[in-house]
C-alpha positions as CSV (number, residue, x, y, z in Angstrom):
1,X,-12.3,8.5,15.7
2,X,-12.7,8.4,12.1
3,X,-15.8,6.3,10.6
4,X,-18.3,6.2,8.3
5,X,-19.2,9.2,6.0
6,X,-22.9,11.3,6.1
7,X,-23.7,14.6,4.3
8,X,-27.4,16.1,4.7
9,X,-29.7,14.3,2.2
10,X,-30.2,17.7,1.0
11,X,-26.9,17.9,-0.5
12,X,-26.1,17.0,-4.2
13,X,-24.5,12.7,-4.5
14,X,-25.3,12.6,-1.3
15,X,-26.8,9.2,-1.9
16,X,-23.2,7.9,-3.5
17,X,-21.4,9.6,-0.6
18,X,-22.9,7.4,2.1
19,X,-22.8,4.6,-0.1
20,X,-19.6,2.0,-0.1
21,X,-20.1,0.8,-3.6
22,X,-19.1,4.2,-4.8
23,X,-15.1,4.4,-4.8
24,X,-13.7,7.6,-4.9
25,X,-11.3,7.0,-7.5
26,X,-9.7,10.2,-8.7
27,X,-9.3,13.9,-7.2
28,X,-9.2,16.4,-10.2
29,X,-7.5,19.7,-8.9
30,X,-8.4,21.9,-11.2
31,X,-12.0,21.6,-10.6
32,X,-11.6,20.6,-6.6
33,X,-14.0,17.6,-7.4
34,X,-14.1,14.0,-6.9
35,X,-14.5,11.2,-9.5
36,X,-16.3,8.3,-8.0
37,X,-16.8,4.3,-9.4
38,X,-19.5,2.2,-8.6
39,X,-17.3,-1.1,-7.5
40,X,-18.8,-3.8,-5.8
41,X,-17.1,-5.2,-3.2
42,X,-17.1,-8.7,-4.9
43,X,-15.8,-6.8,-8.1
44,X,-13.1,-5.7,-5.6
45,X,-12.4,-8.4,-4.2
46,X,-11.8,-10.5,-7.9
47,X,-9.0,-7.8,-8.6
48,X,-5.6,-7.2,-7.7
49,X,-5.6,-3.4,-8.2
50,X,-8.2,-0.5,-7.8
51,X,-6.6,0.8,-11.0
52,X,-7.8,1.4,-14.3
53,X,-6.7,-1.6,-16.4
54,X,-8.4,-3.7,-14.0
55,X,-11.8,-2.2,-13.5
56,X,-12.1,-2.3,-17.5
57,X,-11.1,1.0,-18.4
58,X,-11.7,4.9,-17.3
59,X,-15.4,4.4,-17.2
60,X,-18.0,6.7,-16.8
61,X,-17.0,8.1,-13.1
62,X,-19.9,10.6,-11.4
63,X,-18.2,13.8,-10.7
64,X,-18.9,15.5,-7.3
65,X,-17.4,19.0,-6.2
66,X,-15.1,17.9,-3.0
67,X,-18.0,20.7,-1.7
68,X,-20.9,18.6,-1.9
69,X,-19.3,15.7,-0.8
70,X,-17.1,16.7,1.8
71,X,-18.1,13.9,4.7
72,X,-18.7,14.6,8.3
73,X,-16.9,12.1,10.5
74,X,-19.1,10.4,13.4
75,X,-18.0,7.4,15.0
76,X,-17.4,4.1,13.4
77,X,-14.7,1.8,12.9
78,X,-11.4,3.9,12.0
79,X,-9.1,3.7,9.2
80,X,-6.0,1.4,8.9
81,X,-3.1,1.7,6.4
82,X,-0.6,-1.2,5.3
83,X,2.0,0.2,3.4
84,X,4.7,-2.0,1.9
85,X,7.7,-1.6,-0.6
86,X,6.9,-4.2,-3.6
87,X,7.4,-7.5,-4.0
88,X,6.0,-8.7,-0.5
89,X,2.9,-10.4,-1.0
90,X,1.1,-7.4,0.1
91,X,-2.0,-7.8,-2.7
92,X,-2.9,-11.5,-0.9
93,X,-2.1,-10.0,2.9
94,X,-5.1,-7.2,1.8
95,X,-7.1,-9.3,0.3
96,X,-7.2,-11.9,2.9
97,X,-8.4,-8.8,5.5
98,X,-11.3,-7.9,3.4
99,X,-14.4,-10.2,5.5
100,X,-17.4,-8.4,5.9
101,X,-18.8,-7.1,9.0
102,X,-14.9,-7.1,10.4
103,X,-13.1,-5.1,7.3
104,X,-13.1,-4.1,4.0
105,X,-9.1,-3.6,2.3
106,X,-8.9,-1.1,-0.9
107,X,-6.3,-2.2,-2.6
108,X,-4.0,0.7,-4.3
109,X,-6.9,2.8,-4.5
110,X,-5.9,5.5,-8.2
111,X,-7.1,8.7,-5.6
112,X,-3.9,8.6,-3.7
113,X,-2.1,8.1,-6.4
114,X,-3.5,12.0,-7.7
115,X,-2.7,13.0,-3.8
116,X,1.0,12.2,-4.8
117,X,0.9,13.8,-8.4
118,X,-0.9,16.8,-7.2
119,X,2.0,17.1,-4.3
120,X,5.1,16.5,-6.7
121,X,3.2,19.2,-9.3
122,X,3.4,21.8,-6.4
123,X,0.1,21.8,-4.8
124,X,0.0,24.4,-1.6
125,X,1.0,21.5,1.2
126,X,-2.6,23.6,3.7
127,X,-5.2,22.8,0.2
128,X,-3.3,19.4,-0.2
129,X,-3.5,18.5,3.7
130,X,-7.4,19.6,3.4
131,X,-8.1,17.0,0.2
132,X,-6.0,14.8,1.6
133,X,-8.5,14.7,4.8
134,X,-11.5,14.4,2.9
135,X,-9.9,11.6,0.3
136,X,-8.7,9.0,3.8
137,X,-12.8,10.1,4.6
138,X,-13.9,8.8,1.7
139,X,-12.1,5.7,1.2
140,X,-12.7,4.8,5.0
141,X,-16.5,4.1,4.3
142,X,-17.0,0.5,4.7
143,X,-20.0,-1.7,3.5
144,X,-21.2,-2.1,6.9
145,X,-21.4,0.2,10.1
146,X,-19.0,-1.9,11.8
147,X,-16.4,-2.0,9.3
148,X,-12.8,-0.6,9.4
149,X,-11.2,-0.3,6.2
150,X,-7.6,-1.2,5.8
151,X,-6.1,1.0,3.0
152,X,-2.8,-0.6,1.2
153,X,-1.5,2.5,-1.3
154,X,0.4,1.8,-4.0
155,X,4.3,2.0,-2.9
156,X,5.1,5.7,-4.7
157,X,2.5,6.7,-2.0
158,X,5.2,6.0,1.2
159,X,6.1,9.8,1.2
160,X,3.2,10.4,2.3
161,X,3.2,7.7,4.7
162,X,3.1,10.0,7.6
163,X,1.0,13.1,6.5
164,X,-1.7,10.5,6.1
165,X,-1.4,8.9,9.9
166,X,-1.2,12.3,10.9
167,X,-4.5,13.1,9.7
168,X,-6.0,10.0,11.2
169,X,-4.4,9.6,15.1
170,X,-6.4,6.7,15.5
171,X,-5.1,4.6,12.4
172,X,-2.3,1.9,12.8
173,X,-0.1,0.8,10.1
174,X,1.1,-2.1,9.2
175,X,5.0,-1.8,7.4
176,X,5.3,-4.8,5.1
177,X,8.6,-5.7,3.1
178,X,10.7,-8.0,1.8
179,X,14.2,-8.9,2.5
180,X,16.6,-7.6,0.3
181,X,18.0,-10.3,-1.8
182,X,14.3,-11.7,-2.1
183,X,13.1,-8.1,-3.3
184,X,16.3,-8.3,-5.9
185,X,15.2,-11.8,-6.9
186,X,11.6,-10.7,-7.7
187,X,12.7,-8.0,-9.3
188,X,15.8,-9.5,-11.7
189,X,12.8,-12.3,-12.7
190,X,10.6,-9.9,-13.9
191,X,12.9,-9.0,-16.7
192,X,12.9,-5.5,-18.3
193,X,9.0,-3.8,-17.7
194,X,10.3,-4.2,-13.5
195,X,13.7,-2.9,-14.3
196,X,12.2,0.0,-15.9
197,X,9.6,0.3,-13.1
198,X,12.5,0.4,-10.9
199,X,13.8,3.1,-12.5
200,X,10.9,5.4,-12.7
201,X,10.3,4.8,-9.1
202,X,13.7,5.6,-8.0
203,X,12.9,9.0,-10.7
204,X,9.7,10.0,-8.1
205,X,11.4,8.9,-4.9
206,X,14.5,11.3,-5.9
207,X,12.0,14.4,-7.1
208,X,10.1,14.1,-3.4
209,X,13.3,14.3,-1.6
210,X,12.8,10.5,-0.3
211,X,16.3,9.0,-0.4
212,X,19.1,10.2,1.4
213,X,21.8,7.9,0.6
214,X,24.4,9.9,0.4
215,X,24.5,9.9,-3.6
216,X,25.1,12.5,-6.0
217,X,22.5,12.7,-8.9
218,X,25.3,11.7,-11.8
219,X,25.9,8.3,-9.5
220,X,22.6,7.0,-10.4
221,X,23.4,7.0,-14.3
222,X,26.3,4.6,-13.4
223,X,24.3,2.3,-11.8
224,X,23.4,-1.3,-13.1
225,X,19.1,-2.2,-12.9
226,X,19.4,-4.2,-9.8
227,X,21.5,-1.5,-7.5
228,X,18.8,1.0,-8.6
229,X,16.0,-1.5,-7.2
230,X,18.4,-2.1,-4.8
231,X,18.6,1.8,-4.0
232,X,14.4,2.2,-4.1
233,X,14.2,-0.6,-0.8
234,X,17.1,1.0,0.8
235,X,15.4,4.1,0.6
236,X,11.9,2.6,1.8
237,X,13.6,0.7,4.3
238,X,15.0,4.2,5.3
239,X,11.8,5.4,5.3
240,X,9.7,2.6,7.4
241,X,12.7,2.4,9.8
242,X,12.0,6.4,10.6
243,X,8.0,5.8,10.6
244,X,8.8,2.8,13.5
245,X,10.6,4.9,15.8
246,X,8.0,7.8,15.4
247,X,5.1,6.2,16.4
248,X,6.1,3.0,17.9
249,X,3.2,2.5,19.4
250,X,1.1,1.9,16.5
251,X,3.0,0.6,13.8
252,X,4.2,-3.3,13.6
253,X,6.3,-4.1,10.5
254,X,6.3,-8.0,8.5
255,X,8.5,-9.2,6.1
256,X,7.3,-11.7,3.4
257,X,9.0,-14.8,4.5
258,X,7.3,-14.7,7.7
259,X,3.7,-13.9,5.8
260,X,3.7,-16.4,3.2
261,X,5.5,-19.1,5.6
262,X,2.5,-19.2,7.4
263,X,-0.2,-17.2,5.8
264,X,-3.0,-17.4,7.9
265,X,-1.2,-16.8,11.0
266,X,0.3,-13.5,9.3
267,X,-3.5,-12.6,8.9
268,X,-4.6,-13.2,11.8
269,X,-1.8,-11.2,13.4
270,X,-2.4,-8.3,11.2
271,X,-5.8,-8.1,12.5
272,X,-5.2,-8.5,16.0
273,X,-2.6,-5.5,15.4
274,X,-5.5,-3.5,13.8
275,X,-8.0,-4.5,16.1
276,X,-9.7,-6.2,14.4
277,X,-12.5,-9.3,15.6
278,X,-10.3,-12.6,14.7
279,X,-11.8,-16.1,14.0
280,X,-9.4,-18.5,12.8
281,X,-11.7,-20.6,10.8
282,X,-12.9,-17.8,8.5
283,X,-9.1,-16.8,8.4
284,X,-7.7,-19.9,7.3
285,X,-10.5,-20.2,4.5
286,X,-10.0,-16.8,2.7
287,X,-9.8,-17.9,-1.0
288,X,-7.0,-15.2,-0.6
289,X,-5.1,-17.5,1.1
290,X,-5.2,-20.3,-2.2
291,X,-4.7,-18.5,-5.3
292,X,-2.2,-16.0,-7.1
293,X,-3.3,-12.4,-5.8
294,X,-2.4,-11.2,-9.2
295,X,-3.9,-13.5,-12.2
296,X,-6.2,-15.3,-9.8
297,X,-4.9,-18.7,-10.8
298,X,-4.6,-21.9,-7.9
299,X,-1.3,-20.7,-5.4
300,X,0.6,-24.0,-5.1
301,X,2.5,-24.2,-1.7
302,X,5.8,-23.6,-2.4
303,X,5.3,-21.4,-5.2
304,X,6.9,-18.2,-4.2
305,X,9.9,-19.9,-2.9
306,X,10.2,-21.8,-6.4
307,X,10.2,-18.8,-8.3
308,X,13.0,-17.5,-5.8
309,X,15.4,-20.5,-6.5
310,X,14.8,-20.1,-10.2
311,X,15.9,-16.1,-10.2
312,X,19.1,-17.2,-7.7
313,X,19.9,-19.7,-10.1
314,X,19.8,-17.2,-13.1
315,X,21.0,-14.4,-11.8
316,X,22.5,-14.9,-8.4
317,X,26.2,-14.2,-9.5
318,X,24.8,-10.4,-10.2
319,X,22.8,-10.4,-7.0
320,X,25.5,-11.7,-4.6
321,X,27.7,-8.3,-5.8
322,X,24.6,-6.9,-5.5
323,X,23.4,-7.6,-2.2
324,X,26.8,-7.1,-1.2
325,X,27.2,-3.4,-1.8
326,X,23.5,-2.5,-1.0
327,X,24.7,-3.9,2.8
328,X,27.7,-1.8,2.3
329,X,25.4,1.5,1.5
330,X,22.7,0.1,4.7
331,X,25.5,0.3,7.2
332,X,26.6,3.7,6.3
333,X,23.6,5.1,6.0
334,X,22.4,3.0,9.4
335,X,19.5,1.3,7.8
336,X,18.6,-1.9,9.5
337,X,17.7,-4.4,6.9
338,X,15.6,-6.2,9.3
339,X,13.1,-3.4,10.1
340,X,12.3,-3.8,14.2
341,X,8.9,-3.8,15.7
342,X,8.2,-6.8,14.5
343,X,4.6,-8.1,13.9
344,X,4.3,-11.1,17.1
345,X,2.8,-14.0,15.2
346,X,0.7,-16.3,17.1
């Protein structure tokens, strides 16, 4: 069982290593070190991403050569992973499971993202698997000894999706998504910065061999913005549909109707599925659970499904064709677009 990390007092940041508050936020190849942050976990928890542009810049980061701070695994609460394909609520369903002494949720934490760079720039797949091990121990040290930690990587991390629960046979996922036309919806209301987001993610997803749709390279230049977002969730669905039927046993899936319907029952669920000590009352009052994951701002109920109406109205002419052929491509390709192994709520 994987838990918290120790390294010999002797050895150099071995004070950082043991200690939470130091993220390990980047993996730099050349050097085989790690960068780590000092983040609070109330810092944490007042941001939507462990990026960056939301911890005010690159920072001073203490580098450590992956030698000296290698961990040693022994005992502890494992390691949890809730992977999700955009546009799903998935920044409040992480936040809500970060309570102390139960869990503690990294949000889109920048090392994995270096894991899936380093990968796609032709790192040897035994020195990858070896990083990779030590970066899941590193992120897996809670605050407390009896703290799992739920990891939710950013979305171009899903490749990986199962080389990482490979490395950690005691870690359950949770798969969370939304359904199609409300993924299109988000996405056409977004305007041009998610268009183009769609794009370049479709760009990584194609250059790590991640969508098998049947297209030819050329059909993707004939493609309007929404069928290429359309083609990113068919290929995740793809994806999370295979991860299901691989390890059914510990992998649940949620789609974000049934999440933000009923918030704190989706919580509690999630935690149950982890394993994770539930009490409805501290549940229920998660300030994740009342305001906008993103710009912190009051969450009015309702809100999400406002938003919705207002893209269909807009653009719902576009995402009726749309939605139409992207069913067309899920039924020759056998995706389900309701993924199975549903999460039981209540």
């Amino acid at each position: 069982m994987t838990g918290p990390a120790t390294v010999p007092d002797s050895t150099p940041g071995a004070a950082i290593v043991r200690d939470a508050e130091w993220l390990a936020h980047r993996y730099d190849p050349d050097h085989d070190a790690f960068h780590f942050r000092r983040v609070a976990r109330a810092e944490r928890a007042a941001i939507p991403f462990l990026t960056d542009e939301h911890l005010g810049g690159p920072g001073e980061p203490v580098v450590l050569r992956r030698a000296d701070c290698a961990p040693v695994q022994s005992g502890g609460a494992p390691l949890h992973f809730l992977f999700h394909s955009a546009y799903c609520a998935s920044t409040m369903l992480a936040q809500a499971l970060d309570q102390p002494g139960v869990a503690t949720s990294l949000s889109e934490p920048v090392l994995l993202n270096d894991m899936v760079g380093w990968r796609r720039r032709g790192a040897d797949p035994r020195a990858h698997g070896r990083v990779m091990n030590d970066a899941l121990a590193l992120l897996g040290r809670g605050f407390e000894a009896s703290e799992a930690v739920v990891v939710k990587p950013s979305n171009i991390f899903n490749p990986l999706a199962r080389g990482a629960l490979l490395l950690r046979p005691d870690a359950r996922a949770l798969l969370l998504y939304a359904p199609l036309r409300d993924f299109l919806l988000s996405v056409a209301r977004k305007g041009l910065w998610c268009w183009l987001w769609c794009r370049e993610l479709l760009e990584h997803y194609l250059a790590d061999g991640f969508v098998g749709l049947g297209f030819e390279a050329r059909d993707y230049f004939r493609q309007s913005d929404l069928q290429v977002a359309a083609v990113g969730w068919l290929a995740q669905q793809q994806a999370f549909a295979t991860l299901t039927a691989w390890a059914p046993g510990r992998i649940a899936t949620l789609d974000s109707e049934t999440l933000t319907a009923d918030p704190a029952a989706a919580v509690m669920a999630t935690m149950r599925h982890f394993g994770l000590a539930v009490e409805a009352g501290g549940v229920a009052a998660h300030p994740a659970l009342t305001r906008n994951s993103k710009s912190g701002a009051a969450f009015m109920p309702g809100e999400r499904q406002r938003d919705l109406a207002a893209a269909q109205a807009a653009y719902g002419e576009e995402i009726d064709q749309v939605v139409g052929w992207a069913e067309a491509v899920a039924d020759q390709a056998a995706i389900p677009l309701t993924l199975p192994r549903a999460l039981t709520i209540g």
